[in-house]
C-alpha positions, -999 to 999 in steps of 0.1 A, spaced: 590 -51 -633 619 -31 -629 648 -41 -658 681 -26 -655 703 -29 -689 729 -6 -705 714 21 -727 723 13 -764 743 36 -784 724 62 -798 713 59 -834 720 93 -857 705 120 -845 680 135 -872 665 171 -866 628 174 -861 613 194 -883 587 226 -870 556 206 -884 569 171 -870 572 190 -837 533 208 -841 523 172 -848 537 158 -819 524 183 -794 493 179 -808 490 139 -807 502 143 -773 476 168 -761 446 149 -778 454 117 -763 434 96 -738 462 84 -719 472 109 -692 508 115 -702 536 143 -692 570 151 -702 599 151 -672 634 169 -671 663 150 -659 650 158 -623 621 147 -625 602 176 -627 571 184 -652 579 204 -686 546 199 -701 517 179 -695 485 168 -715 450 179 -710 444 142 -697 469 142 -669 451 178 -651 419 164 -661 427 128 -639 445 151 -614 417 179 -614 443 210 -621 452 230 -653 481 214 -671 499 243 -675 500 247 -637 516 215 -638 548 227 -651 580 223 -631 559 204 -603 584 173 -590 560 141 -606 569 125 -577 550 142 -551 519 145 -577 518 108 -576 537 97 -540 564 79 -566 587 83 -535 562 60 -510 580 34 -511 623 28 -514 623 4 -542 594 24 -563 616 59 -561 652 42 -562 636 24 -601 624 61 -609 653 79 -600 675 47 -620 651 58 -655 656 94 -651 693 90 -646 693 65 -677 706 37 -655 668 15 -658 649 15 -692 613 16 -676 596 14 -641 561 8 -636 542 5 -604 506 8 -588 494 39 -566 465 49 -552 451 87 -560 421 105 -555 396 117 -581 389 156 -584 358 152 -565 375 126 -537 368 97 -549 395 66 -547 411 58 -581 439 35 -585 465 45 -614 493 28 -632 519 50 -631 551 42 -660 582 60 -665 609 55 -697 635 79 -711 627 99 -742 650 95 -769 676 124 -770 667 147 -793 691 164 -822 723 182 -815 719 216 -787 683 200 -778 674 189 -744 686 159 -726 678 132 -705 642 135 -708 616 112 -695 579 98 -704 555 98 -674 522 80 -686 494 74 -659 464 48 -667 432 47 -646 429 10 -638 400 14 -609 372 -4 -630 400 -34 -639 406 -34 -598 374 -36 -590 366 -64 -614 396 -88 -596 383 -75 -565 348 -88 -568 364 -120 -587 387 -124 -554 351 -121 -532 335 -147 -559 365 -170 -555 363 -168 -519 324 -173 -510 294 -193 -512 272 -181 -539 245 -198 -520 251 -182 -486 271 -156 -495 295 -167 -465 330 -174 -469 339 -204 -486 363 -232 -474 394 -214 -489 390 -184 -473 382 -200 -440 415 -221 -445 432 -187 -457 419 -173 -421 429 -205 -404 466 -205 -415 468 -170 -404 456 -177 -372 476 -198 -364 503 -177 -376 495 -148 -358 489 -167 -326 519 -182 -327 545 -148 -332 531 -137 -294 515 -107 -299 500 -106 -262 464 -125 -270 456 -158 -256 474 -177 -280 443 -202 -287 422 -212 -309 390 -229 -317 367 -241 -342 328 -255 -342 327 -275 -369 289 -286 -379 270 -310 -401 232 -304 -405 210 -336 -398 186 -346 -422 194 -320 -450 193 -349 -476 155 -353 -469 148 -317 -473 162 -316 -509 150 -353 -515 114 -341 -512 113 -302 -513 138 -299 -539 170 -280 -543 158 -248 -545 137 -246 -509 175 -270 -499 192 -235 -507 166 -215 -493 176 -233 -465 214 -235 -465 211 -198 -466 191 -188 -433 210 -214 -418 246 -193 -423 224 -159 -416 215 -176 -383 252 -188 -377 268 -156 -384 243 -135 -363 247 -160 -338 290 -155 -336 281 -121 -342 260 -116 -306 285 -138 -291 312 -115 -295 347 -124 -289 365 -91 -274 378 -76 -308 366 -70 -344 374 -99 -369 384 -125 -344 359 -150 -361 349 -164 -393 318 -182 -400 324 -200 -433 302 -228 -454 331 -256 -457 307 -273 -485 271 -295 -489 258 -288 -452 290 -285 -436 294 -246 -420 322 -239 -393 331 -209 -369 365 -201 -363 375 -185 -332 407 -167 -329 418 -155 -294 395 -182 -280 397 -177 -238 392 -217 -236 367 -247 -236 338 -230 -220 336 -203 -246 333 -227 -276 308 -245 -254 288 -218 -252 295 -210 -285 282 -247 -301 247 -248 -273 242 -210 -289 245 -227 -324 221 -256 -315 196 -234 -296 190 -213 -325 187 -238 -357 162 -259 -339 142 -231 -341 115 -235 -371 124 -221 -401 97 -204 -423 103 -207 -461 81 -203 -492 53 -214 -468 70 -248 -454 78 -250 -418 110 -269 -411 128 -287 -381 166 -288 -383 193 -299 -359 227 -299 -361 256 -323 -346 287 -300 -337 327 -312 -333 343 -283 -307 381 -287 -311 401 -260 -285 435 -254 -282 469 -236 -278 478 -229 -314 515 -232 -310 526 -266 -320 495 -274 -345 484 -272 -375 454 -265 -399 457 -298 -412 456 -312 -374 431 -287 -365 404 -297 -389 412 -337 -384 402 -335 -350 369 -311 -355 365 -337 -387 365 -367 -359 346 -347 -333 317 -343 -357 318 -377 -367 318 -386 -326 290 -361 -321 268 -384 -350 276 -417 -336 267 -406 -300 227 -395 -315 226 -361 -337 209 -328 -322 242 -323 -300 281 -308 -296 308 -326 -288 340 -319 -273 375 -334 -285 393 -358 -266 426 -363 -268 424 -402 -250 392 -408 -271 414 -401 -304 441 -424 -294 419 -450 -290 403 -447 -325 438 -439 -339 448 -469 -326 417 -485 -340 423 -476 -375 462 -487 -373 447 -517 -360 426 -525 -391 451 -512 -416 472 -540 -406 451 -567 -400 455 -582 -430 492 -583 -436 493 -594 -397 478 -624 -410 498 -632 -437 532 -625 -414 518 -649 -392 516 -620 -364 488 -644 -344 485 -672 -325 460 -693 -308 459 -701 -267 434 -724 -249 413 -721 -217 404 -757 -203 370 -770 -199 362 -788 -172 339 -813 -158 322 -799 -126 315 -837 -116 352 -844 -107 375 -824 -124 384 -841 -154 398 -820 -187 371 -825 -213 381 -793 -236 394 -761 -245 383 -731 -262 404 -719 -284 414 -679 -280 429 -660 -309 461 -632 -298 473 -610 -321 519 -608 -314 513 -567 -322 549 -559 -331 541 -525 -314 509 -527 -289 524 -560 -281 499 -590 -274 464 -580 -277 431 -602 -270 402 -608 -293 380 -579 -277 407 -555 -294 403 -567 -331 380 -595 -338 353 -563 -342 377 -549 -361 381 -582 -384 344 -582 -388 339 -548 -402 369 -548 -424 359 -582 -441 392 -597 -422 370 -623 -406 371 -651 -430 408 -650 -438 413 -648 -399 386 -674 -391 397 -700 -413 434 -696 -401 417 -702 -365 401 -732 -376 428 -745 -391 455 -741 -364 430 -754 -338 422 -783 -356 456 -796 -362 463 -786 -328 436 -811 -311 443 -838 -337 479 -837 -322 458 -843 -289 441 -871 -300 474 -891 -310 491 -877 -278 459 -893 -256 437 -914 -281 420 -934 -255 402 -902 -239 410 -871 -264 395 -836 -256 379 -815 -282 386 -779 -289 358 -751 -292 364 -723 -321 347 -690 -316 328 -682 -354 311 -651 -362 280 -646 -380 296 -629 -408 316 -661 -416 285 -678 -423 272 -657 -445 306 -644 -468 320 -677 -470 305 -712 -469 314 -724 -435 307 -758 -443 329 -766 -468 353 -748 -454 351 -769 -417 346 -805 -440 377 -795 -457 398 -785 -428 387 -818 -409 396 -837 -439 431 -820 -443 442 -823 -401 425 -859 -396 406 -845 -367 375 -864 -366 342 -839 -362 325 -849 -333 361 -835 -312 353 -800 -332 330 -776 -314 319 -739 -335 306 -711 -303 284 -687 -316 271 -658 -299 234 -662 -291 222 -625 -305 237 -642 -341 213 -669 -340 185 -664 -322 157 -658 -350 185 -668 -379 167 -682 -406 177 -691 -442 217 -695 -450 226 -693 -412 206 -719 -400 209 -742 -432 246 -737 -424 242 -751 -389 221 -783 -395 246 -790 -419 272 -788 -396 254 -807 -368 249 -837 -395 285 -833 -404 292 -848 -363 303 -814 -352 291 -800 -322 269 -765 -320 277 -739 -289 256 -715 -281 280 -688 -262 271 -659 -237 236 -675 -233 211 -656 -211 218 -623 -220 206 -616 -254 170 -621 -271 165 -655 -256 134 -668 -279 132 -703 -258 108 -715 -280 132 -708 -313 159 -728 -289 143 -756 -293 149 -751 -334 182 -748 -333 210 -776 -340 224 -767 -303 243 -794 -282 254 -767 -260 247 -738 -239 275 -715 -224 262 -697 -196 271 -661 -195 299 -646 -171 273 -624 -155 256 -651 -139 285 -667 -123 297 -636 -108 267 -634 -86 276 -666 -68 305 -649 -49 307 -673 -20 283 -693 -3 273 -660 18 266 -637 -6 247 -657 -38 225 -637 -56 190 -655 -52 177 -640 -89 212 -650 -106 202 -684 -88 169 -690 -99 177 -680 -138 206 -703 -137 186 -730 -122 161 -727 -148 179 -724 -174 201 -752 -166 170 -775 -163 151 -760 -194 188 -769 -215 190 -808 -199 152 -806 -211 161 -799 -244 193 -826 -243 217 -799 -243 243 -797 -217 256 -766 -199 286 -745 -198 292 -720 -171 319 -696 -180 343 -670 -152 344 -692 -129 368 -682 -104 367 -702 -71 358 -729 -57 328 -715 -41 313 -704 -76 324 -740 -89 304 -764 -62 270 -736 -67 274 -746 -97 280 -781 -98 247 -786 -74 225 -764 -92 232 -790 -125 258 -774 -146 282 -796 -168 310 -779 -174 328 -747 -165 360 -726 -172 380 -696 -162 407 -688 -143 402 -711 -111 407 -738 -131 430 -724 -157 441 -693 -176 442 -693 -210 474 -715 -223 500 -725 -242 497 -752 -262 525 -771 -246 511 -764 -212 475 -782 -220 498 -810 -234 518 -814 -198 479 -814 -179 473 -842 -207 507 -861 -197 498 -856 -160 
């Protein structure tokens, strides 16, 4: 703005002529452009009828009045140190902004230059100056009302998500240079539910309609809240359906609470528009902290996961953030990022539980259980990532790895022991079935590891195939006919359809953990747990399926079982889940 130089030499100095000089004063005091003449001091030697009409006073009064103090040139150090650099002949122009005051008190803003005249011929004056003042208030108030465009919703005429973020950051800025508030902050951060159907059938016009009481509700709702102080929050439309209210100087959690059941209460109230009643709910993510040691971007993560939290726990409700909840999905999602090059690195491994017969003890199986060598959570169990696997599309890759590594492990079994070999169960999840062909996939591992199919046993859960029909259940004939053996697992506490039971290629049932824990000791059986077992165990040997009773855990819980007709059981009084090498020494022995 300001650009300092050294002033040129001066070219020949020509004399003005009278009429050159009656011109010039004339051009000067017809112009638009409010203009004046300044001595070396800054003082005024004549002015145009422009300048005292923009200043309301008679340019002639003007004269010898310092230009700074007519237009506050000296409000500022670095403003009056560039004018008094151009009247000294040190700076070849300043120009700078100040705000004036019309003749009848209205606000103008004026664009104020100064430059040096050049010197005129020998004996004239010297080290004159050009003061020239522009009225710029209609070009202010254009970027002014851009600025409020750029900055909020056309549709609900609230703040827009980068002025909410331009709030947030200086929030958090202010919070954080102790100026004696509370130091905390807080957001609401809300979707609408349902919005989709109200544009899907009213149409977008009665969806803006909409959209707009909804932020009239919000901000009257913050409004009659009231936080302590003017300004200390923001309600803002983030985009689509998403509003949020900032509070700065929150006092803690109880205040957003009441904040987010205030925001609830009111938009489930009806709303009346262009003769349609509607029903709206909101879900809410309440984030509440110190601001010291956060960040926007950290801020709006954990209102972003709140919200989602507040979805997946039902809709038409607020929930607050939790720090242990957000580890847990955190961990979660750096769970399934790497699940797929765990596989590849050959992070997993396989361990196996025995099966035993309750008629004297002898080792008749295992079940095969998948761990995951986490180089930083360390060694995690299925119930940590096989869900995981599943909803990631992992389960196939991960599933045929199982297979694999379980079959070749039995068929080393069955050379180790050939006259009596054990077989090995493999948990498989629906999804397996029905994103990759199972059944080539088990004739093809058999065929590669020599393990014949009748010592191969596939669990599945019995919600996944009770009522299958089509690809699942083709899948599992196919299988039985192959010689393999069909597990039903957690049996008794899904949707049992006994009569469907019969349908299925089944050769076993796994009674569920639940049951077995009700046979305590002899004392303290439970006489429902009991009868179900009973009756399920006789409906199975019915149906020439035998029984599996799983968690069993002493010796008690083993002989109930063994006398009310179960076949097999396993859990940790007869084993924990093992290495291979340690199921190869209770072979040996």
């Amino acid at each position: 703005m300001y650009k300092r130089q050294v002033p040129p030499a001066p070219p020949a100095a020509r004399s003005v002529t009278p009429t050159e000089a009656r011109d010039h004063r004339a051009a000067f005091n017809a112009a638009r452009l409010a203009m004046a003449v300044l001595d070396g001091e800054g003082r005024v030697v004549t002015a145009n009828q422009a300048l005292g009409a923009l200043l309301g006073a008679d340019p002639a009064r003007l004269a010898a009045e310092p230009a700074a103090e007519l237009l506050n040139l000296s409000h500022d150090a670095r403003t009056w140190t560039a004018y008094r650099d151009v009247l000294g002949g040190h700076l070849e122009r300043m120009r700078c902004t100040r705000r004036l005051k019309n003749p009848d008190g209205r606000p103008l803003w004026a664009e104020v230059s100064v430059a040096p005249l050049p010197e005129d011929g020998p004996g004239g004056p010297r080290s004159r100056a050009l003061l020239s003042v522009a009225d710029i208030s209609d070009r202010r108030d254009l970027q002014a009302r851009l600025h409020h465009l750029r900055l909020h919703d056309p549709v609900t005429r609230l703040p827009n998500r980068a002025l909410f973020f331009e709030r947030l950051a200086a929030a958090l800025e202010a919070a954080g240079q102790d100026r004696g508030g509370s130091g905390r902050i807080g957001i609401c951060y809300l979707d609408l539910d349902g919005f989709k159907a109200v544009n899907d059938t009213l149409g977008h016009r009665i969806g803006d309609r909409l959209l707009h009481a909804v932020g009239q509700r919000l901000a009257h709702c913050a409004d009659r809240a009231g936080y302590g102080r003017r300004g200390a929050h923001l309600v803002a439309r983030l985009g689509g359906d998403e509003f949020a209210v900032l509070v700065e100087e929150s006092t803690g959690t109880e205040q957003l609470s009441e904040l987010a059941d205030a925001v609830l209460h009111t938009l489930l109230q009806p709303f009346d528009l262009a003769g349609e009643r509607l029903s709206l709910s909101a879900s809410i993510g309440v984030v509440e902290r110190a601001a010291a040691g956060t960040t926007a971007t950290a801020l709006m993560q954990a209102a972003d996961t709140t919200l989602y939290w507040a979805k997946a726990d039902g809709k038409a409700r607020w929930t607050l953030f939790d720090p242990e909840r957000n580890a847990h999905r955190v961990n979660r999602q750096a769970l399934a990022s790497t699940l797929r090059p765990a596989i590849e690195r050959g992070e997993f491994t396989l361990e196996y539980q025995p099966l035993v017969s309750l008629d004297g003890g002898a080792l008749e199986g295992v079940e095969a259980l998948v761990r995951w060598r986490h180089p930083q959570f360390g060694t995690l169990g299925p119930n940590r990532f096989i869900g995981l696997a599943e909803e990631e599309g992992a389960i196939v890759q991960l599933g045929r790895w199982v297979l694999r590594t379980a079959c070749r492990q039995a068929r080393l079994w069955q050379l180790q022991r050939p006259e009596s070999p054990i077989f090995v169960s493999v948990n498989v999840a629906v999804r397996q079935v029905w994103d990759s062909d199972l059944v080539a996939d088990v004739a093809a591992i058999l065929a590669e590891t020599g393990l014949p199919p009748h010592l191969l046993q596939l669990e599945l859960t019995e919600s996944a195939v009770m009522g299958s029909a089509g690809r699942p259940l083709q899948a599992l004939r196919a299988l039985s006919d192959m010689g393999v053996s069909i597990a039903i697992d957690d049996f008794g506490t899904g949707y049992s359809n006994l009569a469907y039971l019969s349908r299925l290629p089944a050769s076993v049932l796994k009674l569920d953990g639940a049951f077995v824990r009700g046979f305590r000791d002899k004392t303290h059986a439970n006489p429902a747990d009991e009868t179900i077992v009973e009756a399920l165990v006789g409906l199975a040997h019915r149906l020439g399926l035998t029984v599996t009773a799983e968690c069993v855990e002493n010796a008690d819980q083993a002989d109930h079982l063994r006398r009310l007709g179960c076949d097999t059981g396993q859990g940790w009084y007869y084993a924990r889940p093992l290495h291979p090498e340690r199921v190869s020494s209770l072979l040996d022995g």
